[in-house]
NUPA-345257 format. One line per field, with one value per residue: x, y, z of N, C-alpha, C in turn; residue number from 1; residue in one letter. Coordinates in pm, 1 decimal. Example, Ala and Ser with C-alpha at 12.3 -4.5 7.8 and 13.67 -1.06 7.14 Angstrom:
2
nc1 <- 1319.0, 1285.0
nc2 <- -569.0, -225.0
nc3 <- 780.0, 708.0
cac1 <- 1230.0, 1367.0
cac2 <- -450.0, -106.0
cac3 <- 780.0, 714.0
cc1 <- 1320.0, 1290.0
cc2 <- -330.0, 3.0
cc3 <- 780.0, 787.0
pos <- 1, 2
code <- A, S
//
This chain:
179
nc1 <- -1147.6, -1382.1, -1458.2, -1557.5, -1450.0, -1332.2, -1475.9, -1345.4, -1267.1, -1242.3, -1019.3, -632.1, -339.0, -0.8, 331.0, 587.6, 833.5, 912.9, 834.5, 524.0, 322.2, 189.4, -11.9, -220.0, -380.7, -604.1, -441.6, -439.6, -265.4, 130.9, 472.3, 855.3, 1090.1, 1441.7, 1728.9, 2069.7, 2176.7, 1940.7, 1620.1, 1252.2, 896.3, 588.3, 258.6, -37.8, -345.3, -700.5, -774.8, -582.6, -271.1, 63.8, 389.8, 719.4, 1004.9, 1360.7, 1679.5, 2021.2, 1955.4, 1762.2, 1431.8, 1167.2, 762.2, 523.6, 183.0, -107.2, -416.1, -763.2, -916.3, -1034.8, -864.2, -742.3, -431.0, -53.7, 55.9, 316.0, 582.9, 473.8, 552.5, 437.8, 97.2, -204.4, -503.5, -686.3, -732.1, -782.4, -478.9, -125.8, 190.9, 483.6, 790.6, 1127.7, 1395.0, 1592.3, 1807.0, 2171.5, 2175.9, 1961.4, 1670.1, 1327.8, 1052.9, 743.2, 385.8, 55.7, -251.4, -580.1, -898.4, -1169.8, -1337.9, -1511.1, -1743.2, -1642.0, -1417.3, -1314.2, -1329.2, -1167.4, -917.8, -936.7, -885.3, -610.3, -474.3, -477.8, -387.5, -129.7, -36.2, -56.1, 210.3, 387.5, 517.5, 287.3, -47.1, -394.1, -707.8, -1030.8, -1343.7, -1695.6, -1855.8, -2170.5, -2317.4, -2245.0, -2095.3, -1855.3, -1499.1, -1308.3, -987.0, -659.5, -312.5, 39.5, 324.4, 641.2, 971.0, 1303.3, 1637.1, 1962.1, 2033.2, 1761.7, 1413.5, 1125.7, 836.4, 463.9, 152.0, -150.1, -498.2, -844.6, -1204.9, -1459.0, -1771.6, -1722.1, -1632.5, -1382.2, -965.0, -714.6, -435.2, -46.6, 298.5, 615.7, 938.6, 1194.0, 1544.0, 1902.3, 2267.0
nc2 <- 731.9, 520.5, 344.1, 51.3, 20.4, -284.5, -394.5, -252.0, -426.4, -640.0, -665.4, -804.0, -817.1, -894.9, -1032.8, -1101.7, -1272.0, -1306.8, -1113.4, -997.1, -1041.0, -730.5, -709.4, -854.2, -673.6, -389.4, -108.6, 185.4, 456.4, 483.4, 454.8, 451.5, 417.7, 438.6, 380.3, 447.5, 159.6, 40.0, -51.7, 13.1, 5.9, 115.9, 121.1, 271.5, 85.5, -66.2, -172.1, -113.8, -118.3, -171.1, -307.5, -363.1, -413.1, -412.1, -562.4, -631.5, -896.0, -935.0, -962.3, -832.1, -830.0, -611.6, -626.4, -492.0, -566.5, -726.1, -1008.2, -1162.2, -1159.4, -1327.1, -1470.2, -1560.8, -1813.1, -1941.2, -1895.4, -1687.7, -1496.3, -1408.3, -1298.4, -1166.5, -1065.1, -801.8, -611.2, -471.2, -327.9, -421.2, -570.3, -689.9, -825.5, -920.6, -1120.1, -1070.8, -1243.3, -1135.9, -933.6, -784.6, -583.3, -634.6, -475.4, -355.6, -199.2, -194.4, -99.5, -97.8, 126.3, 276.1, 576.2, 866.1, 1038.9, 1312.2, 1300.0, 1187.1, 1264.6, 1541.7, 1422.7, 1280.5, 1555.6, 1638.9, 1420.1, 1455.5, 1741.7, 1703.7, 1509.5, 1669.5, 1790.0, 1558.4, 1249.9, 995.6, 1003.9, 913.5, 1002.1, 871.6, 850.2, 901.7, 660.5, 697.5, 632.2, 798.2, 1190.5, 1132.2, 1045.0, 769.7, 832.3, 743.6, 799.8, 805.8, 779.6, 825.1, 779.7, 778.5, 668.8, 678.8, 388.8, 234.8, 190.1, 383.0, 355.3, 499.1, 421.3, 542.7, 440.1, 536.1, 443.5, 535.3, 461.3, 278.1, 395.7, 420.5, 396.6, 226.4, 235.9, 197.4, 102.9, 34.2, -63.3, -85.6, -209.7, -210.7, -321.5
nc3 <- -1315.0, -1243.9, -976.6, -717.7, -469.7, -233.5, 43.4, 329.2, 552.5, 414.7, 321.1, 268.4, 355.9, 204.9, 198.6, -34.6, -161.5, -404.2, -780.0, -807.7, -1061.2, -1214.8, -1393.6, -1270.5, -1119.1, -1153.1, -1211.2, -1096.9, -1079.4, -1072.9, -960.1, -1030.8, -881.1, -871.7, -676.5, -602.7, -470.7, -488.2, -620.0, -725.8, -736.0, -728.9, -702.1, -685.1, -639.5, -710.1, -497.0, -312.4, -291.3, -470.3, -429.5, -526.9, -454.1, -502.7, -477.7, -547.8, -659.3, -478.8, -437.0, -307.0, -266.3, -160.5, -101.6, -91.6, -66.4, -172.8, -30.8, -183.2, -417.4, -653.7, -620.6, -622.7, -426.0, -441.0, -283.4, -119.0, 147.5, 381.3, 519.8, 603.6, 772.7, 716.0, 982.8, 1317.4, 1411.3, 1369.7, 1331.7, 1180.2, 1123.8, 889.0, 846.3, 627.3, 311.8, 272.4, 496.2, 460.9, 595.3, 649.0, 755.0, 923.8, 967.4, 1020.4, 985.1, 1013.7, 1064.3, 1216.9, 1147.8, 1245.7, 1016.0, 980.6, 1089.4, 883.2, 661.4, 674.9, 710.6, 417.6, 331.1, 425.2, 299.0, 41.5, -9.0, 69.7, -127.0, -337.7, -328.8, -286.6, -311.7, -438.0, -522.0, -542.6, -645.2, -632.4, -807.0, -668.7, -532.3, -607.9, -353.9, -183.3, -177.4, -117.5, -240.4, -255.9, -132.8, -143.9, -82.6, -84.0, 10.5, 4.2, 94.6, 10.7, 136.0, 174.4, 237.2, 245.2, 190.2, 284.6, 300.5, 319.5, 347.0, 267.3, 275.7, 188.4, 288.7, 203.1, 271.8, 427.2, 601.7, 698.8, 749.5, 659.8, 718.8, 650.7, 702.3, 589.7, 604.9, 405.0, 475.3, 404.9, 538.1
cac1 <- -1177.6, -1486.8, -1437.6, -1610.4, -1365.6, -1365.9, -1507.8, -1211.9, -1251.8, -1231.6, -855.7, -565.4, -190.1, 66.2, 441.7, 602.2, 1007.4, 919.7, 760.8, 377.1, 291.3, 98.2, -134.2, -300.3, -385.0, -601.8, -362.0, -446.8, -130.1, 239.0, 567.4, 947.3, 1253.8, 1627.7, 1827.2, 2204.1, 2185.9, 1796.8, 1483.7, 1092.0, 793.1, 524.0, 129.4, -206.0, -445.3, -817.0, -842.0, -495.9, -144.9, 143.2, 484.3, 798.1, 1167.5, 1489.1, 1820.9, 2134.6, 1940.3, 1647.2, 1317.8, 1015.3, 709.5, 438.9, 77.8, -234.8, -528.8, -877.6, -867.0, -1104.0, -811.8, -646.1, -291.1, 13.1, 76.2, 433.0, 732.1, 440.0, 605.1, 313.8, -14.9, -269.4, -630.0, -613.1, -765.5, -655.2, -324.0, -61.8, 317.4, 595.2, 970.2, 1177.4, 1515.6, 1648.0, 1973.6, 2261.2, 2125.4, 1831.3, 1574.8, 1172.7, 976.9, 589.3, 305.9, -72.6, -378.6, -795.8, -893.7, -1332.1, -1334.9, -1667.2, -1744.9, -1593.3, -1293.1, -1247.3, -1313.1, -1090.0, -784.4, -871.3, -840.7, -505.7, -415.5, -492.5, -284.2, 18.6, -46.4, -41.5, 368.2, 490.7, 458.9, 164.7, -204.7, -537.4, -898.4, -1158.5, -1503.1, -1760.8, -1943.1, -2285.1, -2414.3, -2182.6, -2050.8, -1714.6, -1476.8, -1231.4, -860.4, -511.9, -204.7, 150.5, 429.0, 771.2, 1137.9, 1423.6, 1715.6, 2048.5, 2029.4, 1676.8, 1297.3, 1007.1, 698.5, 340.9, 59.3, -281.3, -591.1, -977.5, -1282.5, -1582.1, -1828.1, -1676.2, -1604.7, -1238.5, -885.9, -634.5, -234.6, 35.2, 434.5, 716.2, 1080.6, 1357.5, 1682.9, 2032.5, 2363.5
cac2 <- 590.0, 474.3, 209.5, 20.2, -85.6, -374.8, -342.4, -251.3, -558.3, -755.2, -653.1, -880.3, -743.4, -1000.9, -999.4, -1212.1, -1348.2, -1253.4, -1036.0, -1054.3, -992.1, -602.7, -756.9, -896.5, -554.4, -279.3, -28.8, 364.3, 523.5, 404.8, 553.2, 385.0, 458.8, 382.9, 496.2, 345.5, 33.9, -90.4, -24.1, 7.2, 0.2, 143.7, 162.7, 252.8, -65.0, -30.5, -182.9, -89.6, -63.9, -287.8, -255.6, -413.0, -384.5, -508.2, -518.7, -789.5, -1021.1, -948.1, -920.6, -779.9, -773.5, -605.6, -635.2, -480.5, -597.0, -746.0, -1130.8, -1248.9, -1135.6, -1477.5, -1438.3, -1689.3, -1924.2, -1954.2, -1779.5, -1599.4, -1480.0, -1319.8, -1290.4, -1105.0, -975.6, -633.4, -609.6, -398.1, -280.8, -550.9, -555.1, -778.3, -799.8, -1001.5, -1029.5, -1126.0, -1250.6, -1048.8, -877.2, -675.8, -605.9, -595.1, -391.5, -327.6, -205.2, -164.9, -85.3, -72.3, 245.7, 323.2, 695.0, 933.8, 1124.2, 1476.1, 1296.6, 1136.6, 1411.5, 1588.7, 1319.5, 1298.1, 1667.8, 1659.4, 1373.9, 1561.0, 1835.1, 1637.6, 1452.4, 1757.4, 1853.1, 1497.0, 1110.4, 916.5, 1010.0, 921.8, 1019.6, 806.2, 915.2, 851.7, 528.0, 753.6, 609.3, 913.0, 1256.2, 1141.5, 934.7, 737.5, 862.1, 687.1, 851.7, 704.1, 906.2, 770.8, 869.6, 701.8, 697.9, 615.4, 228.3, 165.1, 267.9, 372.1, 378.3, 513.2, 398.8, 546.7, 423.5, 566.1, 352.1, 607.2, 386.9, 154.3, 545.2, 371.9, 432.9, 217.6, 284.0, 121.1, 179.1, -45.9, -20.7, -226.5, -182.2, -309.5, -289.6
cac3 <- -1306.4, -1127.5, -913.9, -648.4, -376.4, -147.2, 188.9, 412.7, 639.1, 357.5, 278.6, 330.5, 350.3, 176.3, 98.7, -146.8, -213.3, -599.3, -824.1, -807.2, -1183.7, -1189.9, -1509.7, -1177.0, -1027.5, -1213.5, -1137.7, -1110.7, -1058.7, -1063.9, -991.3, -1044.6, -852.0, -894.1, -573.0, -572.0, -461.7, -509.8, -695.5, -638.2, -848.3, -627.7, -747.9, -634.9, -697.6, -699.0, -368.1, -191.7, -306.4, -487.8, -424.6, -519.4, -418.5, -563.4, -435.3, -574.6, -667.4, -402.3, -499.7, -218.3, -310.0, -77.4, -161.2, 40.0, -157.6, -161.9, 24.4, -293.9, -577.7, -720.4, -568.9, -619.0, -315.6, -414.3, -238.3, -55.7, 271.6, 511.3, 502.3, 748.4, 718.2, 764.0, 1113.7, 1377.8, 1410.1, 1326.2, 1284.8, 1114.5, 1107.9, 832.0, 750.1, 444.2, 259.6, 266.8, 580.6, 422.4, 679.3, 589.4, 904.9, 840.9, 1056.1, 956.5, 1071.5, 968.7, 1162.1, 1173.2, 1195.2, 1239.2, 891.9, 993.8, 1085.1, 722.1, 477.0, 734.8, 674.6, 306.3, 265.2, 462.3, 222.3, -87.3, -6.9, 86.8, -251.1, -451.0, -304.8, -278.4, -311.0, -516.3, -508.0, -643.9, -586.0, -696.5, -799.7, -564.8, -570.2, -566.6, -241.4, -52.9, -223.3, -90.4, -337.4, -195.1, -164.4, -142.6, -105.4, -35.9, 64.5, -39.5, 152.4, -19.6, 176.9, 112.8, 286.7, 248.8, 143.0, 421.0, 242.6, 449.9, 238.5, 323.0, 169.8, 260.7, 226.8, 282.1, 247.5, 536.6, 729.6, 759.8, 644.4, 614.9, 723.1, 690.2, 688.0, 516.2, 533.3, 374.3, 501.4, 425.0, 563.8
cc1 <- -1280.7, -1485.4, -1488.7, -1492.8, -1393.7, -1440.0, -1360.9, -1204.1, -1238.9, -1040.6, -759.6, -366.7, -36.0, 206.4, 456.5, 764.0, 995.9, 823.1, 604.2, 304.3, 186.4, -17.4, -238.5, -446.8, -469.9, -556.9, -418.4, -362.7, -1.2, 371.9, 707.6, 1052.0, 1367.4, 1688.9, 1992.4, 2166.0, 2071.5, 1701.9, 1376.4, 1027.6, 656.4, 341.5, -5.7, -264.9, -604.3, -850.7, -708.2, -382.9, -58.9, 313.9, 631.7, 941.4, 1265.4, 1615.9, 1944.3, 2071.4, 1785.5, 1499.7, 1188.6, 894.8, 527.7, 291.7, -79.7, -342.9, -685.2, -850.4, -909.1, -968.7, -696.8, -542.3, -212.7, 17.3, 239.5, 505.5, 633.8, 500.0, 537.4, 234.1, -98.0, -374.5, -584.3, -705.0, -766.3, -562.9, -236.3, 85.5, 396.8, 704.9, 1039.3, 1278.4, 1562.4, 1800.0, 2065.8, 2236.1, 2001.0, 1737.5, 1417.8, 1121.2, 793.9, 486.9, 185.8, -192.8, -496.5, -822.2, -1061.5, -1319.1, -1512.4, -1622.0, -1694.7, -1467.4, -1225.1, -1273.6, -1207.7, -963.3, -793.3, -850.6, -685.7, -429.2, -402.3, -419.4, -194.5, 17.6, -7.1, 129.5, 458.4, 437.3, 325.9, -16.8, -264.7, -627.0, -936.6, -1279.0, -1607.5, -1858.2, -2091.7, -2392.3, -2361.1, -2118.5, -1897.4, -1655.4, -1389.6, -1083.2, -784.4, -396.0, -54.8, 260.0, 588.7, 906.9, 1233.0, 1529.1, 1858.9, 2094.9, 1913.2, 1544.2, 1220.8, 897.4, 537.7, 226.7, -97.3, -403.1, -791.5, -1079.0, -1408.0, -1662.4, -1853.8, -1655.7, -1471.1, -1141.5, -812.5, -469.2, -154.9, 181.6, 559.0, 844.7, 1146.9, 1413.3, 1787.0, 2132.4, 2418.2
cc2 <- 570.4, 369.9, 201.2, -58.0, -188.6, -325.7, -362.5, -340.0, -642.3, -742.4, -775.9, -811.8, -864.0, -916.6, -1123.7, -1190.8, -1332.7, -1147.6, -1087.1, -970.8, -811.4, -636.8, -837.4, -814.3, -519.9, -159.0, 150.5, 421.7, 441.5, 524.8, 399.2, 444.8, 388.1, 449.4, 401.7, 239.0, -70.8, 33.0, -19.4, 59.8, 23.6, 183.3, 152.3, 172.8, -16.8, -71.7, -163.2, -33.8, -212.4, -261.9, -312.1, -355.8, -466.8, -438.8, -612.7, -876.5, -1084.9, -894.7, -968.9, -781.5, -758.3, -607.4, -590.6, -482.0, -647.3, -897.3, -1182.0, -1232.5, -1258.5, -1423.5, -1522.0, -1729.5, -1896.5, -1829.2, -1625.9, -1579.6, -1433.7, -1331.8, -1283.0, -1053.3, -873.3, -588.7, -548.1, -377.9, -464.9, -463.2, -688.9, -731.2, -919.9, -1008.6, -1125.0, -1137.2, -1131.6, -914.8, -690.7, -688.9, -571.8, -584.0, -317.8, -272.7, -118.7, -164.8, -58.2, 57.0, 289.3, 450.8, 744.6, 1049.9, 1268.1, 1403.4, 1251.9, 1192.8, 1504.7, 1529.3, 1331.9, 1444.9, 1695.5, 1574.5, 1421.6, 1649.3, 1824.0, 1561.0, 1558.2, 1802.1, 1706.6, 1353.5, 1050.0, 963.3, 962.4, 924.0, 927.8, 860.4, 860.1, 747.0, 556.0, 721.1, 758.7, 1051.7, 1245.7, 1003.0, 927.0, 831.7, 745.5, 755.3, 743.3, 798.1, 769.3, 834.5, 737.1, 748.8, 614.3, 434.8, 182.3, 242.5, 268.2, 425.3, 377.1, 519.6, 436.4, 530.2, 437.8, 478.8, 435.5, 540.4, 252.2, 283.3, 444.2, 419.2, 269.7, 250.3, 180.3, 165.2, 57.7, 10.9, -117.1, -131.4, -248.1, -226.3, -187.4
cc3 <- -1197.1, -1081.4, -777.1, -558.8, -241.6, -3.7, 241.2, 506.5, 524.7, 252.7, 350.8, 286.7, 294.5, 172.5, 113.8, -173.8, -378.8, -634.0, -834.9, -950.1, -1142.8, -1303.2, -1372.0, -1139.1, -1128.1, -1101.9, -1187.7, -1163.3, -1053.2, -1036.6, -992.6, -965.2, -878.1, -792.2, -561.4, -592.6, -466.2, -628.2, -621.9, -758.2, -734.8, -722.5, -642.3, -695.6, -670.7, -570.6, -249.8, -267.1, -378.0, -449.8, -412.3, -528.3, -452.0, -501.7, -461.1, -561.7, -604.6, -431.5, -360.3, -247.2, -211.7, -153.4, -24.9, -50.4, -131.5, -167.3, -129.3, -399.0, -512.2, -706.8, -559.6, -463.0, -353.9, -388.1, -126.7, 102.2, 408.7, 478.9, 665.0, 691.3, 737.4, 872.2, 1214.3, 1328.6, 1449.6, 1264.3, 1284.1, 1131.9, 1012.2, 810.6, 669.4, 433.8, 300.2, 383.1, 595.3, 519.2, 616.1, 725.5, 834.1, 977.8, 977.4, 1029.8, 1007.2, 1127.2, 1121.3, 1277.0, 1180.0, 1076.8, 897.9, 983.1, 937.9, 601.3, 557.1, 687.9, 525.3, 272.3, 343.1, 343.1, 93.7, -78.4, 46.3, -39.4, -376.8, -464.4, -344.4, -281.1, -431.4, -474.1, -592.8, -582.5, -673.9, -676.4, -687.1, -610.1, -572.8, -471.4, -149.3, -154.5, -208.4, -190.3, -230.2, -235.6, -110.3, -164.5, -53.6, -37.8, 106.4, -14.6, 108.0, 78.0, 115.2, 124.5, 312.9, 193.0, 211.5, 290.2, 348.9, 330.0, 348.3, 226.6, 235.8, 187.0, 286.8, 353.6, 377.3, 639.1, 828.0, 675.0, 733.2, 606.8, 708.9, 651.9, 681.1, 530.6, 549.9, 396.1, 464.5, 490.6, 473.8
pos <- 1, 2, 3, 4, 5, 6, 7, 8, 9, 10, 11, 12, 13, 14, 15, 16, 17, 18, 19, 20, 21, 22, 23, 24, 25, 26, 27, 28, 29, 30, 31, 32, 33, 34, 35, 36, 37, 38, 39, 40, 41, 42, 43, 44, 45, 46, 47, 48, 49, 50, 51, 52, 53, 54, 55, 56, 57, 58, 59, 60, 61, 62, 63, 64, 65, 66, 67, 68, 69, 70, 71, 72, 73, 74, 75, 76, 77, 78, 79, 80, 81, 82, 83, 84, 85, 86, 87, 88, 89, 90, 91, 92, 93, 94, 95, 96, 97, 98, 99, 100, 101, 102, 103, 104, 105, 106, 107, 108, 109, 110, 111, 112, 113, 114, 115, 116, 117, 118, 119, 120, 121, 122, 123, 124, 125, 126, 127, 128, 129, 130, 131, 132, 133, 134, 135, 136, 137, 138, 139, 140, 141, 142, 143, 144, 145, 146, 147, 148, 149, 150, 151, 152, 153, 154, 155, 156, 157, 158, 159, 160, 161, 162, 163, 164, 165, 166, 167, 168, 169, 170, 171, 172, 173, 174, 175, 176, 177, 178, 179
code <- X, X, X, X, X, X, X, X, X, X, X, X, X, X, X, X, X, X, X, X, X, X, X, X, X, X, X, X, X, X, X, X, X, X, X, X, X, X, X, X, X, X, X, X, X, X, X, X, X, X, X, X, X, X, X, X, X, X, X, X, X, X, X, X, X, X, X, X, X, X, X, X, X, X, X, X, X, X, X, X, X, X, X, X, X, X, X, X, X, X, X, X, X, X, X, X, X, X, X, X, X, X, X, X, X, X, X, X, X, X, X, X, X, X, X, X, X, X, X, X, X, X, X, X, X, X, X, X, X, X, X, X, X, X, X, X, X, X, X, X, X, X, X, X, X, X, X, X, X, X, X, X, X, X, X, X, X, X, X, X, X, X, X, X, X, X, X, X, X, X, X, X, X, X, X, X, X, X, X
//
């Protein structure tokens, strides 16, 4: 898939009290879990990541995207450019906790074919990847990986997403918890 992604300053990091349709998104990649007591629907997006969580009734739904993409207003719960480094804390019904921290990071070009070839070969053992072709201004395509630890009372998700082009990446790290 060839795709042209946003400029990485022009990202914005949302979550949402409902499902945020994925017919929104063009989505790359996807994966599904079922662990006990919740769910997760986790995809690479052309300009970040989607990622929703269910638990009795509770429905998460994180979003790191491009500020321009048409996004509901309702039940939205956060919202942040993606800027610096930045952290949240939420807690939810039935004493579910939502914990987040993200960051825009402008690295020098050794250091980010360096990171995506570390990400690439943590992609190949475990979690979500995708390369993207290169936008033919740079030989480097973008990567995204996401690296997914279920546990038995909650989900930590570490979403990394490279923006050559911008010679930035992109971190960030999610976990719901319940009692």
């Amino acid at each position: 898939m060839l795709s042209v992604r946003p400029k990485a300053t022009d990202l914005v990091f949302q979550l949402y009290g409902r499902v945020v349709h994925p017919e929104l998104f063009e989505i790359c990649t996807s994966r599904s879990i079922d662990r006990g007591g919740y769910s997760a629907s986790i995809a690479i997006t052309t300009a970040g990541h989607l990622l929703t969580w269910r638990r009795e009734g509770l429905t998460l739904t994180e979003v790191a995207t491009a500020a321009a993409q048409p996004l509901p207003l309702k039940r939205r719960l956060l919202s942040h450019r993606i800027v610096g480094e930045r952290g949240d804390r939420m807690e939810c019904r039935g004493g579910t906790t939502y914990e987040t921290c993200f960051q825009l990071e402008k690295v020098a070009d050794d250091v980010l074919w360096s990171f995506q070839q570390e990400l690439v070969a943590a992609g190949t053992k475990r979690g979500l990847l995708y390369r993207f072709q290169d936008g033919g201004r740079l030989a480097l395509g973008a990567v995204s990986f996401i690296d997914i630890e279920t546990r038995p009372r909650g989900l930590l998700v570490q979403a990394f997403h490279t923006f050559p082009e911008d010679r930035a990446i992109v971190k960030s790290q999610s976990l719901f918890e319940f009692p």
